[in-house]
VMD Tcl script that draws the C-alpha trace (Angstrom):
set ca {
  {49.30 -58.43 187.02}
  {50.79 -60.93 189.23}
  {52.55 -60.19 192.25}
  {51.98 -56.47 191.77}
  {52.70 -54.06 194.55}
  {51.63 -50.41 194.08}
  {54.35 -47.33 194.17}
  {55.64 -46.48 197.88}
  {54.11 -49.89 199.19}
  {56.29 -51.04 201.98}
  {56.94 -54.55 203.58}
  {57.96 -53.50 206.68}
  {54.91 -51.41 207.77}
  {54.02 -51.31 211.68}
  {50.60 -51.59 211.44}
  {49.15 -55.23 209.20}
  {46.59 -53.76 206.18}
  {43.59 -55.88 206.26}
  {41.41 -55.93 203.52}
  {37.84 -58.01 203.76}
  {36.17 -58.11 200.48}
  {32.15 -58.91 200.77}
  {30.16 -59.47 197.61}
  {27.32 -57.55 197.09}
  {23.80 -60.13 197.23}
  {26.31 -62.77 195.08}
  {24.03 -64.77 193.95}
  {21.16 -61.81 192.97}
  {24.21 -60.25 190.86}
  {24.90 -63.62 189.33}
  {21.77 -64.28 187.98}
  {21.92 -60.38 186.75}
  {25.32 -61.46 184.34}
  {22.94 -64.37 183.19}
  {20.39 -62.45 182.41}
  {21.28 -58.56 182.22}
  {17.85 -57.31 181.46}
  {16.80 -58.17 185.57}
  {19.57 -54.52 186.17}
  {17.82 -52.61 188.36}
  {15.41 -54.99 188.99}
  {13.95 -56.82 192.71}
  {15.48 -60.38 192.33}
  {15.06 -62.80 194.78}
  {17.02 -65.76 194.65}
  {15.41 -69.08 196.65}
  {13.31 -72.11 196.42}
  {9.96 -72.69 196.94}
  {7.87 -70.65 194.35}
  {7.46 -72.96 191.74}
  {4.26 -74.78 190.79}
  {3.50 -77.75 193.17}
  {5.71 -76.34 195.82}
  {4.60 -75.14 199.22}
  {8.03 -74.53 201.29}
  {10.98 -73.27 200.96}
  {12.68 -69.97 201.96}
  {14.84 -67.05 200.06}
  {18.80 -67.31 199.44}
  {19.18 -63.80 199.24}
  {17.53 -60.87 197.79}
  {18.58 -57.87 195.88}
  {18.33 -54.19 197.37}
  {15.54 -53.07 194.97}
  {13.56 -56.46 195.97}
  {14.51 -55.54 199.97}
  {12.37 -52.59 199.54}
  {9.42 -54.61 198.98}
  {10.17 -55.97 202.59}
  {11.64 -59.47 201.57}
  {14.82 -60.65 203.11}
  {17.22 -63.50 203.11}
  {15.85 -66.48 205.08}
  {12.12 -65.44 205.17}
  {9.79 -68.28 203.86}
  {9.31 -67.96 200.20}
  {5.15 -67.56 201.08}
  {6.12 -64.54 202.58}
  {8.03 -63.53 199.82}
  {5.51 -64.01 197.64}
  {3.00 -61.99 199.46}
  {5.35 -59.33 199.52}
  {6.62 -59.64 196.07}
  {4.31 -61.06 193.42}
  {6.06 -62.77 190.66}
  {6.81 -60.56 187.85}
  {4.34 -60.89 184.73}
  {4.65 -64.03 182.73}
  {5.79 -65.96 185.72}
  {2.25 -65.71 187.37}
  {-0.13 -66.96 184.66}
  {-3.10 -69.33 185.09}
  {-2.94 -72.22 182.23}
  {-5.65 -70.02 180.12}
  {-2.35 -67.56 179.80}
  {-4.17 -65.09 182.02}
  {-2.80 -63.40 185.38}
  {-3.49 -65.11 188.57}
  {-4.14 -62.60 190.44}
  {-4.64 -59.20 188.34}
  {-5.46 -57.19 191.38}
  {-1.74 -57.61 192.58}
  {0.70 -56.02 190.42}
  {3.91 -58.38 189.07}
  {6.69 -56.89 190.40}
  {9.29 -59.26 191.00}
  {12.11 -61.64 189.51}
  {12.53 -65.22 191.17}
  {14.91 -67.71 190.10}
  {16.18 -70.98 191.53}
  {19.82 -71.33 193.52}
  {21.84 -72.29 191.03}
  {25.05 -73.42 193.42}
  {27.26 -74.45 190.23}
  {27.39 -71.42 188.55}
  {27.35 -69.07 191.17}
  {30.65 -71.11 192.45}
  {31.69 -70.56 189.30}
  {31.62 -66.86 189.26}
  {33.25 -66.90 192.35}
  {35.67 -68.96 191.17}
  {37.03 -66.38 189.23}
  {36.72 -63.76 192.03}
  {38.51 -65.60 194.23}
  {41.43 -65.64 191.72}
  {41.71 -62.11 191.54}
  {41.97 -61.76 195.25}
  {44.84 -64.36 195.23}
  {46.21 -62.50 192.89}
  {46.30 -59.31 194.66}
  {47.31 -60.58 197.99}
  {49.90 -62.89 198.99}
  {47.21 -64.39 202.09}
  {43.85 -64.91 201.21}
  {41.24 -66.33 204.17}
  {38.38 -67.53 201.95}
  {35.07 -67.22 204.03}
  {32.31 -68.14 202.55}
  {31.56 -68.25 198.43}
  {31.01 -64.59 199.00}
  {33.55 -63.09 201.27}
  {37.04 -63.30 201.93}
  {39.95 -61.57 204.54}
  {43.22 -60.44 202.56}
  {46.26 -59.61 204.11}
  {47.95 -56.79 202.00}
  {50.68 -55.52 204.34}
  {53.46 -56.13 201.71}
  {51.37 -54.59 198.93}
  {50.87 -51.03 199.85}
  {50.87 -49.11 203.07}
  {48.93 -46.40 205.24}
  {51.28 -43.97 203.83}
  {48.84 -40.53 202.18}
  {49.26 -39.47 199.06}
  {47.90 -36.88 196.74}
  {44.39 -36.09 197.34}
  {41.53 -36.39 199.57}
  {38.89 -38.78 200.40}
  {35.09 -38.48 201.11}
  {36.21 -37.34 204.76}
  {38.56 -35.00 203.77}
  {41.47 -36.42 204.60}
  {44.46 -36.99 202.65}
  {43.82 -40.60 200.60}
  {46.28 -43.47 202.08}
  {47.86 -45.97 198.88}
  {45.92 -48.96 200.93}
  {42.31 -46.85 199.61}
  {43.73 -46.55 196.37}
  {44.78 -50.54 196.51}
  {41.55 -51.21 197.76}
  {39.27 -49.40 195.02}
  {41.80 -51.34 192.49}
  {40.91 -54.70 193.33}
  {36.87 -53.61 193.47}
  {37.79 -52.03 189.93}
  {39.19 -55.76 188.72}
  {36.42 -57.76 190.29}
  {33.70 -55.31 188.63}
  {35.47 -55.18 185.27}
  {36.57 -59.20 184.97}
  {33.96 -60.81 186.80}
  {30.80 -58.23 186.59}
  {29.91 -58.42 189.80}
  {30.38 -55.49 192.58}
  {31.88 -55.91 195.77}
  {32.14 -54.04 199.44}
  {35.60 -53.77 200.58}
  {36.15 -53.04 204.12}
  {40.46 -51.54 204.87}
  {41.76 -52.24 208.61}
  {44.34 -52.58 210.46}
  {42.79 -55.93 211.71}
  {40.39 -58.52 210.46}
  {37.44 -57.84 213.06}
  {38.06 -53.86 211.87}
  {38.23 -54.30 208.04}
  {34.82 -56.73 208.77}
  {32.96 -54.19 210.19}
  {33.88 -51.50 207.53}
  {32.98 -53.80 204.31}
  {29.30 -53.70 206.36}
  {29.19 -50.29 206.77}
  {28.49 -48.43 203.47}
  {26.89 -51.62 201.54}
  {25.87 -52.09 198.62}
  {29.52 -51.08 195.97}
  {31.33 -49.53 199.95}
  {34.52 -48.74 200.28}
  {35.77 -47.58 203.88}
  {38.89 -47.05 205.27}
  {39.58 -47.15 209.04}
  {43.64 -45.99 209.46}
  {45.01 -47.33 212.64}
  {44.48 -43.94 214.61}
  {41.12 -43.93 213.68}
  {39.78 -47.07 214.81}
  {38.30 -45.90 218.12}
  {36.80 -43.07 216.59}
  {35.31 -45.63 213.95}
  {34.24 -48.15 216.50}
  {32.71 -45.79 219.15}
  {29.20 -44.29 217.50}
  {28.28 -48.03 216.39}
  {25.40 -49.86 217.73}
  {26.62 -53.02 219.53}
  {25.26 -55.47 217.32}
  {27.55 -53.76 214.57}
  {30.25 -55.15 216.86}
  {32.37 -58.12 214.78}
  {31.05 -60.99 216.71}
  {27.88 -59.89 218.41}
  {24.25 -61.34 217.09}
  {20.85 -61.04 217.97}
  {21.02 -63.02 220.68}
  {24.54 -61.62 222.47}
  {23.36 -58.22 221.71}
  {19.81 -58.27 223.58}
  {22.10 -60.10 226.92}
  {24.61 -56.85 226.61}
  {21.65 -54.39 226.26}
  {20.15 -55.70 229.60}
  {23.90 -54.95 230.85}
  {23.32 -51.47 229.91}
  {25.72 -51.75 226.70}
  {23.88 -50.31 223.14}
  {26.95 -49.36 221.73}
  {30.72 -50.25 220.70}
  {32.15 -47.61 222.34}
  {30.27 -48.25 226.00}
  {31.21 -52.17 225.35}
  {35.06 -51.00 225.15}
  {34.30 -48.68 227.72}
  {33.19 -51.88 230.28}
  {34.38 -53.75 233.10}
  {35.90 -56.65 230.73}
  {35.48 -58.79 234.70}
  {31.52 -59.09 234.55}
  {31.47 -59.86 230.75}
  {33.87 -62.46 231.13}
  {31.74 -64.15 234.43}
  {28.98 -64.08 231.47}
  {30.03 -65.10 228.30}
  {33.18 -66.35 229.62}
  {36.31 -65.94 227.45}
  {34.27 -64.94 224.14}
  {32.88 -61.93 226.33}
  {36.78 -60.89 227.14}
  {37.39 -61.27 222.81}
  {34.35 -58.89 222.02}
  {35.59 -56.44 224.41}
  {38.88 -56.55 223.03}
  {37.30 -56.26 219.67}
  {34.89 -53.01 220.32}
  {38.28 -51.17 221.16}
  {39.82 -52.29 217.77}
  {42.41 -55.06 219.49}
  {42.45 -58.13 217.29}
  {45.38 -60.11 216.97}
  {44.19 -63.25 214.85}
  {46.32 -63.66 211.81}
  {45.01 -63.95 208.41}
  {45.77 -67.40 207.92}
  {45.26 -69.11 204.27}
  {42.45 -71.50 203.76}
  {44.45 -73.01 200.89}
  {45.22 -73.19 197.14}
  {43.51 -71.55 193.98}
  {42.16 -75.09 192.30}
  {42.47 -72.96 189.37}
  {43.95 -69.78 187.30}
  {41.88 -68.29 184.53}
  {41.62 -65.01 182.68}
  {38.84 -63.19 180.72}
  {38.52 -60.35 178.67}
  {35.49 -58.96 177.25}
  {35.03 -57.39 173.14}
  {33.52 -53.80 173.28}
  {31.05 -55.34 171.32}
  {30.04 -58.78 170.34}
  {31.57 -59.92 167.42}
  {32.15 -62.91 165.07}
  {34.99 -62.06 163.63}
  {37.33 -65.25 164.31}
  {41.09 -64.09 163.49}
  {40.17 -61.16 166.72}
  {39.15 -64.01 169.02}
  {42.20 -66.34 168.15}
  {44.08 -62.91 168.69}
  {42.66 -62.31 172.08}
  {42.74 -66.08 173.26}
  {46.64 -65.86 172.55}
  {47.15 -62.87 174.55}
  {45.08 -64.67 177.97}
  {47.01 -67.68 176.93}
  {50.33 -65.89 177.58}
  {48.76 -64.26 180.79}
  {47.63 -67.38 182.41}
  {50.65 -69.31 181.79}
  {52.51 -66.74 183.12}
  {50.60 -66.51 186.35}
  {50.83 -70.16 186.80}
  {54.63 -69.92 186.34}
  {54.64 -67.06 188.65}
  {53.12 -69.60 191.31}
  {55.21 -72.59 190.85}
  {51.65 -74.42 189.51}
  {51.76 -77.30 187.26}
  {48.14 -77.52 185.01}
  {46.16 -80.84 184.20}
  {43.56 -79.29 182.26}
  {43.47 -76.63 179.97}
  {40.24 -74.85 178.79}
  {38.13 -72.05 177.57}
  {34.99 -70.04 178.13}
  {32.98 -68.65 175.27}
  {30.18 -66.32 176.04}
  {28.06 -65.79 173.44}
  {24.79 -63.08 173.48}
  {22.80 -62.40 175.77}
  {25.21 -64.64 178.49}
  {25.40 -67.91 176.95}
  {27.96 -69.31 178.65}
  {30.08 -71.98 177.20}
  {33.07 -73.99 178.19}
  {35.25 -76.55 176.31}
  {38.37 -78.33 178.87}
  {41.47 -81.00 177.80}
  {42.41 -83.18 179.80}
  {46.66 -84.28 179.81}
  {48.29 -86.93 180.99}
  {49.84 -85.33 183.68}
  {50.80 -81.72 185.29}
  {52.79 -79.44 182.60}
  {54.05 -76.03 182.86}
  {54.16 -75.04 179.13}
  {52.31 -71.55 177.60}
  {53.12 -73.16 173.91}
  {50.49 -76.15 174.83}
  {48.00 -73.64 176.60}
  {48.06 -71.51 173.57}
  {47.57 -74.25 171.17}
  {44.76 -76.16 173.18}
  {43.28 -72.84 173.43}
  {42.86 -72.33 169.78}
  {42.36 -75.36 168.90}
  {39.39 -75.37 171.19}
  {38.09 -72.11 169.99}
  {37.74 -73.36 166.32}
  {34.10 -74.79 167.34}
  {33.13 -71.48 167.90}
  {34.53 -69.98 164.56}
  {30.99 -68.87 162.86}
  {29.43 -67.84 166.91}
  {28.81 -63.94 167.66}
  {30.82 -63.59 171.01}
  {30.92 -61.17 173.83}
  {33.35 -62.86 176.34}
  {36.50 -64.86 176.26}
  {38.17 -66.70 178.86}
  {41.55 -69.03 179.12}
  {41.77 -71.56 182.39}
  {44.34 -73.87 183.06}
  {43.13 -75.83 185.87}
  {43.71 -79.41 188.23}
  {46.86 -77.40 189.92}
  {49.74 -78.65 191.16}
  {51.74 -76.82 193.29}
  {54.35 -79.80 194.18}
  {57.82 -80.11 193.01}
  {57.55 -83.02 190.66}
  {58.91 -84.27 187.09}
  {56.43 -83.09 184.00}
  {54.70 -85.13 182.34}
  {56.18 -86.14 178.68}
  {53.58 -84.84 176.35}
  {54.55 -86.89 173.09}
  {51.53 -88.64 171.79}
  {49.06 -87.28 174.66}
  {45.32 -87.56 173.97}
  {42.50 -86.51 175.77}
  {39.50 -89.38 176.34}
  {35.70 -88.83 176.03}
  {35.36 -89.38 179.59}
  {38.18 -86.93 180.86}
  {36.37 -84.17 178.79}
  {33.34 -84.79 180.38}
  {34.40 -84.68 183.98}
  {36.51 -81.46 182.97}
  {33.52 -80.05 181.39}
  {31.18 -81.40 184.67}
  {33.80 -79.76 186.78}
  {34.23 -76.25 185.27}
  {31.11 -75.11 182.93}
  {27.82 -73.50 183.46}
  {24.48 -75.60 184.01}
  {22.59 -73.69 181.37}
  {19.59 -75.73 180.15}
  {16.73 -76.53 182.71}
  {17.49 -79.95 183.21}
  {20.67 -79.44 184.97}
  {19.48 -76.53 186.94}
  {16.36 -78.72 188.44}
  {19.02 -81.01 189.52}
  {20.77 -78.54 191.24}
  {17.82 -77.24 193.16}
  {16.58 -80.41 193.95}
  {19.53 -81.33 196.18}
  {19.61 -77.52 197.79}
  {15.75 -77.21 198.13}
  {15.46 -79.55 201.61}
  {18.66 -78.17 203.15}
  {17.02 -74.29 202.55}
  {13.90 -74.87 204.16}
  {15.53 -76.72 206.95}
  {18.06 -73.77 207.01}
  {14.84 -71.62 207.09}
  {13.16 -73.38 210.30}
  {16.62 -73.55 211.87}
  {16.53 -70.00 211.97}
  {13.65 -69.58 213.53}
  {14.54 -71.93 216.35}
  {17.57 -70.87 217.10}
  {19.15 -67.42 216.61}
  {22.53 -68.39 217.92}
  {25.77 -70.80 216.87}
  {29.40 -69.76 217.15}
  {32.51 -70.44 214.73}
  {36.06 -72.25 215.39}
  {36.87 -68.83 216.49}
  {34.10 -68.53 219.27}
  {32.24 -66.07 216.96}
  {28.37 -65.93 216.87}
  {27.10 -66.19 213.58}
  {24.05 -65.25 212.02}
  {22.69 -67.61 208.93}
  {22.83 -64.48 206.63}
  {25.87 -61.36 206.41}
  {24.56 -57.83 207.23}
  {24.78 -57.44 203.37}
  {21.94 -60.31 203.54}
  {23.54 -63.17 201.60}
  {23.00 -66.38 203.15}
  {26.26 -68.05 203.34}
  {27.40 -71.43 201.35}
  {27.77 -73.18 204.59}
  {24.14 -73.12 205.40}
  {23.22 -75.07 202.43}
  {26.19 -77.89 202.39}
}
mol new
graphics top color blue
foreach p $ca { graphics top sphere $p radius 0.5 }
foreach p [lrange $ca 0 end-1] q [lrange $ca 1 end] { graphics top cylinder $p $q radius 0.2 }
display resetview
């Protein structure tokens, strides 16, 4: 669906459509598509809680675990107090419980950075594909500029509020629709005529949210919020603008901007601007997909081989299309074979050189698939990946061949750490940077972006972002 723009969109609108997509607790719903039994469950993702280990602190935590009181950055003892391990995970060596006063509620597991960058991997292609400026955030969030994809004009209809539905709500709920039924994973999209607006919406109605704040509506919008909910404001800003008299968006846009800029000096003039819905930054790109992929999922699992060759032709065609579409030349083509319960499985090829030909992605495709010709499968998937979006001759393919070692770094680069081995690895290099991520919250409560922002280590949807532990 490349390049699609829905019915009565317009290019020319007067007011920029803003979309900010936030993924639900990421890395709790990515361990849920590894293991789909844990629906419904309290997850908590972190490191810490394993045997021998004293420190650490949580990642992020699903909603159901939240209601046990743990939260993103608390230490994992906490957590543990809070939630005890579910049953099975909290057995003395005789096989007996630990403790079985305390009743096994809960559902750790250990970061596993690969495939959760993985998953949003394939997230992040769907926004590029539905916007012609993506702003990638963080693993979990992104800003998309959809101006020239649909418009505030109402159609048939009304929303939650009553009001006629605009085509950018209907836009919106399509790309939560793609990223639920492709990737499996829900998302919070926030729709605003700014970035700082369309932030504060995807917040507003976690977890699944979609809100929609039209231009004439942003003061309105802005007003009732507490000024913490104020894009930009922490803990720290918040409690200085409280002593000022200021608890809510509307009395911060209501100010003297003089005094707030003698105090927090030009970022106190920005957050004014901000609480009265003025934001002027641009969505500006933050660079090129390193990859384009599709995936499509069999009602139910099957084995039947001459289906699977049938589907893996049709994402074939798709994802040499897109990458036409784009201009991008492909180094490595590949597949993804998800067997029951989520086995996840990924075979690459390596060429010579960039190529732009859906004959050879077709053909590598199957050819790769025939390994798989006896599995039961659930999911396929088609990448072509190494991009290369400058002008430059193909590569001849006559006689190309793919070495040992060129499989292996494709297949290092692009598949799932499934076996224990490779996900101990992973957590061993994470584990130190978490805990020190975890005291570093405690001593300090404040640190500001390129943009003069302040940040908190976790998203109000409680997902501790990829930059605290890289």
């Amino acid at each position: 669906m490349s390049g699609e723009t829905l019915p009565g969109a317009r290019g020319d609108a007067e007011e920029r459509i803003v979309f900010h997509v936030d993924m639900d607790c990421f890395y709790a719903s990515c361990e849920r598509l590894k293991e789909p039994e844990l629906e419904g469950e309290p997850v908590v993702v972190g490191m810490g809680y394993e045997p021998g280990e004293g420190h650490g602190a949580v990642a992020t935590a699903s909603y159901e675990a939240r209601e046990h009181g743990v939260d993103s950055a608390q230490p994992i003892t906490q957590a543990l107090d809070a939630l005890p391990r579910a049953a099975g995970a909290e057995l003395d060596d005789d096989g007996t419980p630990a403790d079985p006063e305390i009743p096994a509620v809960g559902y750790y597991r250990p970061v596993d950075m690969e495939f959760y960058k993985e998953v949003s991997a394939q997230v992040k292609e769907i926004l590029h594909d539905c916007a012609d400026v993506v702003r990638e955030v963080s693993i979990d969030e992104a800003y998309l500029d959809v101006t020239e994809r649909t418009a505030w004009q109402t159609v048939g209809g009304e929303d939650e509020g009553g009001c006629e539905r605009t085509l950018a709500e209907g836009y919106a709920r399509h790309v939560k629709q793609r990223i639920d039924r492709e990737v499996g994973v829900t998302a919070s999209v926030g729709v605003g005529p700014n970035m700082s607006v369309a932030k504060v919406a995807s917040d507003y109605d976690k977890p699944n949210g979609l809100v929609v704040v039209r231009p004439e509506e942003v003061r309105s919008f802005l007003d009732p919020l507490d000024i913490e909910e104020v894009h930009g404001v922490g803990p720290v800003t918040a409690r200085e603008l409280r002593e000022m008299g200021i608890e809510t968006a509307g009395d911060l846009a209501a100010a003297d901007p003089r005094p707030l800029g003698e105090k927090f000096g030009e970022r106190g003039r920005d957050l004014h601007r901000r609480a009265r819905g003025d934001d002027d930054r641009a969505v500006t790109p933050t660079g090129l997909p390193k990859s384009l992929s599709r995936e499509s999922a069999f009602t139910k699992p099957t084995s039947d081989s001459e289906a699977m060759r049938e589907k893996v032709r049709a994402l074939a065609a798709d994802v040499a299309e897109r990458a036409q579409s784009r201009g991008a030349l492909y180094r490595t083509i590949g597949i993804k074979v998800v067997q029951p319960p989520f086995e996840v499985n990924t075979r690459a090829k390596s060429l010579p050189g960039p190529v732009d030909d859906p004959e050879l992605v077709e053909s590598v495709a199957l050819e790769l698939l025939t390994e798989f010709d006896d599995a039961r499968v659930r999911k396929l998937g088609v990448r072509v990946s190494n991009l290369d979006f400058a002008e430059s001759d193909q590569t001849s393919l006559d006689g190309w061949e793919t070495t040992d070692a060129d499989a292996a770094e494709e297949l290092a680069a692009s598949s799932t750490p499934t076996d224990s081995a490779m996900n101990d690895a992973a957590a061993d290099r994470i584990e130190p940077t978490l805990s020190d991520w975890a005291e570093d919250r405690v001593r300090s409560t404040r640190r500001e972006d390129a943009d003069g922002v302040e940040n908190r280590p976790e998203s109000t949807d409680g997902q501790a972002s990829l930059t605290e532990f890289e």
